[in-house]
matplotlib code that plots the C-alpha trace (Angstrom):
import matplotlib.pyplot as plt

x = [21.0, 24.5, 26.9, 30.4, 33.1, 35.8, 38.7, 36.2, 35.5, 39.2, 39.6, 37.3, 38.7, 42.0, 40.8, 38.6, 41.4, 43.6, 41.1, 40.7, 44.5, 45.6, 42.4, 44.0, 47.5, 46.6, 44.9, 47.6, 50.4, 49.0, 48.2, 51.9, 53.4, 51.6, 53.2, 56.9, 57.4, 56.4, 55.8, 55.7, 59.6, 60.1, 58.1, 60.6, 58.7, 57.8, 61.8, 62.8, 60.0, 62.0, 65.8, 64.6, 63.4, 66.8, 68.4, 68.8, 66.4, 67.3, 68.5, 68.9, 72.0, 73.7, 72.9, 76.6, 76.9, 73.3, 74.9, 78.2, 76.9, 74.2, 76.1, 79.1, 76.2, 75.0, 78.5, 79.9, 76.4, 76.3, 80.3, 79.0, 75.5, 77.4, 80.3, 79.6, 81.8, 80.1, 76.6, 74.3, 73.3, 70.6, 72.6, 71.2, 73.3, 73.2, 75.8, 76.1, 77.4, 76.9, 79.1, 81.7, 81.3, 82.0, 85.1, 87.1, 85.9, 87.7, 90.9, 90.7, 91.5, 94.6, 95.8, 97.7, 98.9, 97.2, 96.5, 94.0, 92.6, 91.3, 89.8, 88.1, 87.0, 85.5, 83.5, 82.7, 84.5, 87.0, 84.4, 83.2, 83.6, 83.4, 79.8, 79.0, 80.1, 78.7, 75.0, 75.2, 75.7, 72.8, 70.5, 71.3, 71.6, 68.9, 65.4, 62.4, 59.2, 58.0, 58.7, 59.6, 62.2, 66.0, 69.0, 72.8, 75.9, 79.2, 82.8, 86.2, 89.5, 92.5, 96.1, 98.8, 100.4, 103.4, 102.6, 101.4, 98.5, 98.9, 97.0, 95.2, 94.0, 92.7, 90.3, 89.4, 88.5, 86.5, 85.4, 83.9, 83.3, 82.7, 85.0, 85.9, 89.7, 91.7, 95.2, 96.3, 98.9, 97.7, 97.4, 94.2, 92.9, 92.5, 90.9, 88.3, 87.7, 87.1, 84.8, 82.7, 82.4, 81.2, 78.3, 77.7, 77.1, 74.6, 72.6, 74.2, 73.0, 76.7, 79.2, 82.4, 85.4, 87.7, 91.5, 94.4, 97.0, 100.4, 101.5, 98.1, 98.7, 95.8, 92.2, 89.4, 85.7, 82.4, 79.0, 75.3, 72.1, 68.7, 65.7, 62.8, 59.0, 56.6, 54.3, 51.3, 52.7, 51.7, 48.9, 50.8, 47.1, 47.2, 50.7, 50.3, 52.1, 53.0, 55.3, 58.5, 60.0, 63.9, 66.9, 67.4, 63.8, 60.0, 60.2, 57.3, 57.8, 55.8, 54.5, 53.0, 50.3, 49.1, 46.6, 48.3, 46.4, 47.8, 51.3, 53.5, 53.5, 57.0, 57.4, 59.5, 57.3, 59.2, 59.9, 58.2, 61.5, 60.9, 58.1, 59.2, 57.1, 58.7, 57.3, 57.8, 58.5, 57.0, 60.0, 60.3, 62.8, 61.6, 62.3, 61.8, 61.8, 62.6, 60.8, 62.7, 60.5, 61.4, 64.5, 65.8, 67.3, 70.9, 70.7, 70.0, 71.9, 75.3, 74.8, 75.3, 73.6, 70.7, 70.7, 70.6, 67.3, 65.1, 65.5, 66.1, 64.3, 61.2, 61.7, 60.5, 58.1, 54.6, 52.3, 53.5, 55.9, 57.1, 60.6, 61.7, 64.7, 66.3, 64.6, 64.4, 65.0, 61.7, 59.9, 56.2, 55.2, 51.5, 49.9, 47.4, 46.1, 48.4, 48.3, 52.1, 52.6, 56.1, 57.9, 59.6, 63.5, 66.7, 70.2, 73.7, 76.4, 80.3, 82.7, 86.0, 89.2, 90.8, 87.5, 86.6, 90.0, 90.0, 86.7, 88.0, 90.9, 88.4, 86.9, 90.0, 91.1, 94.5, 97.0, 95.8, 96.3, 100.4, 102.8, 105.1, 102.8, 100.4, 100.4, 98.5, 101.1, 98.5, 97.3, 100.7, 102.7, 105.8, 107.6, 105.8, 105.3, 100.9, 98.6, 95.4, 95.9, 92.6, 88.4, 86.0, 82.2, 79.7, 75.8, 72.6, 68.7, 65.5, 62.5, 59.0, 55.6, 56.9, 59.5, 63.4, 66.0, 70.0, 72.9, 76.2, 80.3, 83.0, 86.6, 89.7, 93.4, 96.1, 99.0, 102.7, 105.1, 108.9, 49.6, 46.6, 45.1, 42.3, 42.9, 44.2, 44.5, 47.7, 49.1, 52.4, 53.3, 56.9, 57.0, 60.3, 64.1, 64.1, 66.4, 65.9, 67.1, 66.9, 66.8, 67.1, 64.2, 66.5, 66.8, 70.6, 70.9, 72.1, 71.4, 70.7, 70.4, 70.1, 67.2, 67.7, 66.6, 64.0]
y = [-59.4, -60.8, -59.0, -59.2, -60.3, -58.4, -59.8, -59.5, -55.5, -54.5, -56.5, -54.5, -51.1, -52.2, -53.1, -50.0, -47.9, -49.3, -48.7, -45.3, -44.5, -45.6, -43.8, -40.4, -40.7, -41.8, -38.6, -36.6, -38.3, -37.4, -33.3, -33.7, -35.1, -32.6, -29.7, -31.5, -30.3, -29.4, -30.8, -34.6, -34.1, -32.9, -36.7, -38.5, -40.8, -40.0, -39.2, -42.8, -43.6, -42.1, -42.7, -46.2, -46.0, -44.8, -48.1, -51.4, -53.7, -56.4, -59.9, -62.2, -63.5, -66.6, -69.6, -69.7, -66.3, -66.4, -69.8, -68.0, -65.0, -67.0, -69.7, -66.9, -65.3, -67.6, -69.5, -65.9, -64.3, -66.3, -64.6, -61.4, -61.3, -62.5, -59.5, -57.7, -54.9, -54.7, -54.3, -51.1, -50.1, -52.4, -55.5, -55.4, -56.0, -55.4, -56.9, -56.8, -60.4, -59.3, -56.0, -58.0, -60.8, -58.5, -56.8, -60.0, -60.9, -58.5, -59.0, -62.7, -61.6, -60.5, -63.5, -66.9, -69.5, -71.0, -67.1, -67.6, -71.4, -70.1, -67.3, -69.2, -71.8, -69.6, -67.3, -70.2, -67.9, -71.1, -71.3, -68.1, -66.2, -62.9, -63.3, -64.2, -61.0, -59.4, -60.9, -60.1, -56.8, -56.2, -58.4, -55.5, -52.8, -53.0, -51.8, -54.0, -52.8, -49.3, -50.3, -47.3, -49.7, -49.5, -51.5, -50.7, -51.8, -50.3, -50.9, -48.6, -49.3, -46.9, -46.8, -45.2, -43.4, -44.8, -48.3, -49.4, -52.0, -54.7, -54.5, -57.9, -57.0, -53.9, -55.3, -57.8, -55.3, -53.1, -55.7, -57.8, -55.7, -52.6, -50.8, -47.2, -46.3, -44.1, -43.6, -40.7, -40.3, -41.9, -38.6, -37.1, -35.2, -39.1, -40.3, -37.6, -38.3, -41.8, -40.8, -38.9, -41.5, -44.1, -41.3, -40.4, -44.2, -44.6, -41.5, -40.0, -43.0, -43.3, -41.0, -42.2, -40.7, -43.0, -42.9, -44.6, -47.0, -46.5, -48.7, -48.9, -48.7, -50.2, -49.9, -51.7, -50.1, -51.6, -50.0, -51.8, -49.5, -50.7, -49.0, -51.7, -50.3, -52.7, -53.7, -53.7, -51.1, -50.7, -48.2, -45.1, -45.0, -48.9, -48.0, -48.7, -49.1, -52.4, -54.3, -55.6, -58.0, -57.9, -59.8, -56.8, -56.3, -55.0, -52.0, -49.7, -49.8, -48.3, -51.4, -52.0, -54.1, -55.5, -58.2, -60.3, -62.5, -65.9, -64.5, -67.7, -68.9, -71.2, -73.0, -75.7, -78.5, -80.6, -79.2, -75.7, -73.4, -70.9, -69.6, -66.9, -64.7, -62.6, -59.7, -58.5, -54.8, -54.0, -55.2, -58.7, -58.5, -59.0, -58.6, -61.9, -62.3, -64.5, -65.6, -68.0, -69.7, -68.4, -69.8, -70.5, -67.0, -67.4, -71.4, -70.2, -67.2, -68.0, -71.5, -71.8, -74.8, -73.6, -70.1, -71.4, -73.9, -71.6, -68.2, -70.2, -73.3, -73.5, -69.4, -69.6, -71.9, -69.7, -72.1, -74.1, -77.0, -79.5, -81.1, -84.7, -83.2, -85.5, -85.7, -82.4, -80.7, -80.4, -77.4, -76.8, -73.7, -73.0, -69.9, -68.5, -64.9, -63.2, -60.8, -59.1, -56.7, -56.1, -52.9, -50.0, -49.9, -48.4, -50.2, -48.9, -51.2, -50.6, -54.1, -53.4, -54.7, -56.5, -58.8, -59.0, -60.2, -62.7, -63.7, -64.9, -66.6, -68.9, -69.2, -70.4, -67.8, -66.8, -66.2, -63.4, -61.4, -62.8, -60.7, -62.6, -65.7, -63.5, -64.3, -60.5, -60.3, -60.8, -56.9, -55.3, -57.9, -56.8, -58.5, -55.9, -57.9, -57.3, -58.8, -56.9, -55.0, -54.2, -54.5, -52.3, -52.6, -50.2, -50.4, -48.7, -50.2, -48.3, -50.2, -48.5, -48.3, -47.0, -50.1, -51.2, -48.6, -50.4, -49.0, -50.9, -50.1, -52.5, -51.3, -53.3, -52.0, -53.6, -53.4, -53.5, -55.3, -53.8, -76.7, -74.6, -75.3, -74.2, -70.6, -70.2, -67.5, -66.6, -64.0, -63.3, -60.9, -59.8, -58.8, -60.7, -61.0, -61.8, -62.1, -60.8, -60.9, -58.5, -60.3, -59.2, -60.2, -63.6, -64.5, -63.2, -61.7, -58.1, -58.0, -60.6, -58.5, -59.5, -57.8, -58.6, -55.6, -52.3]
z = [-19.9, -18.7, -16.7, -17.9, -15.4, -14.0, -16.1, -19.7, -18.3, -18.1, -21.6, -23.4, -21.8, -22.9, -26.5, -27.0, -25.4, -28.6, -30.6, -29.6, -30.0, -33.0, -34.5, -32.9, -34.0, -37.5, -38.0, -36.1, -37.7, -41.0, -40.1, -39.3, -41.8, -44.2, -42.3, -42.7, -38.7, -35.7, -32.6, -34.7, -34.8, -31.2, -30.1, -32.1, -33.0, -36.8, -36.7, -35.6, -38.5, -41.1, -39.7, -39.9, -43.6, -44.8, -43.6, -46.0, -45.0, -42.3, -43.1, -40.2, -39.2, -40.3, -38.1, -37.3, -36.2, -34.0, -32.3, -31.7, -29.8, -28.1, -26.7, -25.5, -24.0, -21.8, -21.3, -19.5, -18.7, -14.9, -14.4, -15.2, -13.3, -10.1, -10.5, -7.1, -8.0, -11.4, -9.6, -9.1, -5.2, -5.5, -6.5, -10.2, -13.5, -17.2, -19.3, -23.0, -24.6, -28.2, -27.3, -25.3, -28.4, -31.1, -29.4, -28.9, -32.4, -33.7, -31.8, -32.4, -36.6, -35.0, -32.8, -33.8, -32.1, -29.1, -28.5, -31.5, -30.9, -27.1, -28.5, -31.2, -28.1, -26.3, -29.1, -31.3, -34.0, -35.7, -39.0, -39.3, -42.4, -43.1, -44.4, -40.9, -39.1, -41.6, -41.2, -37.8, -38.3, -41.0, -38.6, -35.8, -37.9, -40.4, -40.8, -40.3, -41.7, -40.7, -36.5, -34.4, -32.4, -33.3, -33.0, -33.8, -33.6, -34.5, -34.4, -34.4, -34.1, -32.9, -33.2, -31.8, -34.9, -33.6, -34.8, -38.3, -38.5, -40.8, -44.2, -43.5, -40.2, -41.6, -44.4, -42.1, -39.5, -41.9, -44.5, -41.8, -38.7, -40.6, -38.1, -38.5, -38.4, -36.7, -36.5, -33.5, -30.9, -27.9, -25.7, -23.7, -26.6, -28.3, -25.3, -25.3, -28.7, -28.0, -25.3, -27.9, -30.3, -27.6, -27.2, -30.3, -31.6, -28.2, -28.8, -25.7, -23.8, -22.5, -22.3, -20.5, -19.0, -21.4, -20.0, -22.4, -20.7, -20.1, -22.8, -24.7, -28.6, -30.2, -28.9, -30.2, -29.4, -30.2, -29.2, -28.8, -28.7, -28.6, -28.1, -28.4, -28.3, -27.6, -30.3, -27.7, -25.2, -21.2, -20.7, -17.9, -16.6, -15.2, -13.9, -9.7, -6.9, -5.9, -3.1, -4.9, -2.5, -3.2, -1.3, 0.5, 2.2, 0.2, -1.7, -3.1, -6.9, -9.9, -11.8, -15.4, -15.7, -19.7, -20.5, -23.6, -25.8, -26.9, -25.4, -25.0, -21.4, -20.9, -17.4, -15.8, -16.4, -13.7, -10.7, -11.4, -10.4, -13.0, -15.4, -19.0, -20.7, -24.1, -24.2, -27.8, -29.5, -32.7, -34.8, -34.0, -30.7, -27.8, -23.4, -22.5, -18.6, -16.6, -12.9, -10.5, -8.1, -4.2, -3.3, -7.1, -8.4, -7.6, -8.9, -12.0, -12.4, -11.2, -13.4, -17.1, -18.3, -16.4, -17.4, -21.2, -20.4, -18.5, -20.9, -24.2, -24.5, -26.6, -26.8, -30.3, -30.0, -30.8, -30.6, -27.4, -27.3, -24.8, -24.4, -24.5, -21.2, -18.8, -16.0, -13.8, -17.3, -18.8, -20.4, -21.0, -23.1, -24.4, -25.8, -23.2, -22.0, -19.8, -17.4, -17.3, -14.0, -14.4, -12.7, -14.0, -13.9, -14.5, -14.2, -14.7, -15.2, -14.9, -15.2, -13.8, -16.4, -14.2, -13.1, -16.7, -17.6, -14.8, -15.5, -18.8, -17.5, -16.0, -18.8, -20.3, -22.4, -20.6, -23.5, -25.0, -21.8, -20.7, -21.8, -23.8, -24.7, -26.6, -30.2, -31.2, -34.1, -37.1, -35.8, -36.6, -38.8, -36.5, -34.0, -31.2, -28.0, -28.1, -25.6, -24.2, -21.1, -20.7, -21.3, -19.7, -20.2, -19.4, -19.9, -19.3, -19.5, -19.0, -19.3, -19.1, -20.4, -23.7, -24.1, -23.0, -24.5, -23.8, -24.5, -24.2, -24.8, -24.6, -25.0, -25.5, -25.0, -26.5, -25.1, -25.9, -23.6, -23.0, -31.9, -30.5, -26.5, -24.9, -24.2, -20.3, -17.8, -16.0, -13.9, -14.2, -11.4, -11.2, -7.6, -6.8, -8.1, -11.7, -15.0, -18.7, -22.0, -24.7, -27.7, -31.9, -33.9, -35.0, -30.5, -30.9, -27.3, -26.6, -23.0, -20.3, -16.8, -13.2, -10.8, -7.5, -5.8, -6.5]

ax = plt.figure().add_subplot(projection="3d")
ax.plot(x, y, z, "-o")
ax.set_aspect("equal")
plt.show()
């Protein structure tokens, strides 16, 4: 008789584990769902079942729109992941780049002028259509299958009743953006109200203290909510403690630990300064992290081009693929067994307006925000001198055994002036600063996050 090794032991716990659980909660799901009740609705997870069912069935986005948001994404991302003011205690950061995306979308329908051509530069927005916004919205929005994970986005738009919006920038708001409308004096009773929409369209993931501007008269709101469970989730039982060693000095952290069959395995086949895993939730998205060698976190982070190879390149490639890069740019990836150890975390991000609206001066975007060269008049049809005074951006991540729930808002004021390998075995232990993305099922990303420290 052989004895089986160590790594084949743990595989057949894990498998019969599996085995043993889904055998349970098929039976319990179904004594439950006979009763219409009870303690399945408190779980909330034969809720999310049936929330999800009500929703039209997903359609991925146009090609057009997923290239848009992607390459905004990883064009501001590095800006954003270096913000020190924008980071938690621990240095980390969690931005949104669909959230931020879809705000300036919206405000870009209401620009002209070299006000509109630098907005279209820097989204990528110049041939979109309205069938594009929309796509992205279904993609985000809609069901897939009978998955337990969910994705939203939503838009709103406010406006002093003061000041009339032009019919065109209306339809185009709610025809393509799907944006609700609202139309009250700008006051502290508006501003509360604002506040409670930003929770309500998060699940009461965020709930900000919004305050109104001086001189704000329109406001343009957009919220992002995911909550991804993993198709294969983390046992809590092979949850330990581990050293994380951060920037700042080694932590104690609580760290998950998952053995993944044929999971793709990407790496910098050159000069190995990084390695990727995607770990994926049951509807198609995935948390795709990212693992700088020692000594390569900030290179990669603070640097566009970079950012884009390492956590993009040969992302969808399931069966492995290798790149014909420059030299120093190449990328292997290859299905093999895995062995994920990734910690537990929580981050809470708050990007100050005025950083934001610098950081997009840099990135050449400068008229929108000059009094007096802003061309914002398509929004009111009215000679009203517009520009936008300010965008803030708050976020939230948890990621645990269960999966990565994110919750983003980005508000905007506008302002009036006066093939198959041999299987291999790798351990991917994330004991050290690392990146992530949190992609929709079509790679459009939602979140890309900074963990320096635990």
């Amino acid at each position: 008789m052989t004895s089986s090794t160590p790594l084949e032991h743990r595989r057949k716990q894990q498998h019969g584990r599996k085995r043993l659980i889904r055998i349970v909660a098929g039976i319990i799901a179904a004594a439950l769902l006979v009763t219409a009740g009870g303690v399945w609705w408190t779980t909330g997870e034969g809720k999310l079942i049936v929330m999800n069912l009500f929703k039209p069935a997903a359609r991925p986005a146009t090609q057009a729109a997923a290239d848009s948001v992607s390459a905004f994404a990883y064009q501001s991302s590095p800006k954003f992941l270096t913000m020190e003011s924008a980071q938690d205690s621990n240095g980390n950061v969690n931005y949104s780049p669909a959230s931020m995306w879809m705000a300036l979308a919206i405000a870009t329908q209401g620009a002209g002028g070299t006000t509109r051509s630098q907005m279209d530069d820097l989204l990528g927005t110049g041939s979109l259509v309205t069938e594009d916004y929309q796509s992205l919205l279904r993609s985000i929005n809609g069901r897939y299958g009978s998955s337990e994970s969910e994705m939203s986005a939503a838009n709103s738009l406010w406006v002093d009743s003061q000041y009339t919006l032009a019919d065109a920038f209306k339809a185009t708001a709610k025809g393509s953006f799907d944006a609700d409308m609202q139309s009250l004096p700008f006051n502290d009773a508006t501003a509360k109200r604002m506040s409670r929409w930003i929770a309500d369209h998060t699940k009461g993931a965020l709930k900000p203290n919004i305050t109104l501007q001086d001189r704000e008269v329109i406001s343009i709101i957009n919220t992002v909510f995911a909550d991804g469970r993993w198709k294969d989730p983390f046992e809590p039982e092979e949850t330990t403690s581990q050293t994380f060693r951060g920037e700042d000095g080694e932590a104690e952290v609580s760290m998950m630990q998952h053995l993944f069959d044929d999971m793709v395995w990407a790496h910098d086949s050159d000069n190995d300064t990084w390695q990727r895993v995607s770990i994926p939730f049951d509807n198609g998205g995935s948390l795709t992290i990212l693992l700088p060698a020692v000594g390569h976190f900030d290179e990669i982070a603070s640097d566009t081009e970079k950012l884009r190879w390492a956590m993009s390149t040969c992302l969808d490639s399931e069966y492995g693929c290798t790149t014909d890069a420059p030299a120093g740019w190449g990328v292997a990836a290859e299905a093999v067994m895995v062995n994920v150890s990734l910690p537990k975390f929580t981050i809470d991000s708050t990007f100050p307006s005025d950083e934001t609206i610098a950081t997009f001066r840099q990135l050449g975007l400068t008229d929108a925000f000059t009094p007096g060269t802003a061309d914002l008049s398509k929004m009111t049809g009215s000679a009203a001198d517009l520009s936008i005074g300010s965008i803030i951006q708050g976020t939230r991540i948890e990621v645990n055994e269960n999966g990565a729930k994110a919750a983003a808002f980005t508000k905007m004021g506008v302002e009036a002036a006066g093939a198959p390998v041999e299987q291999q075995f790798v351990e991917f232990t994330v004991d050290r600063p690392f990146l992530y993305a949190l992609t929709t099922p079509d790679a459009i990303p939602l979140f890309i996050g900074a963990v320096r420290n635990l």
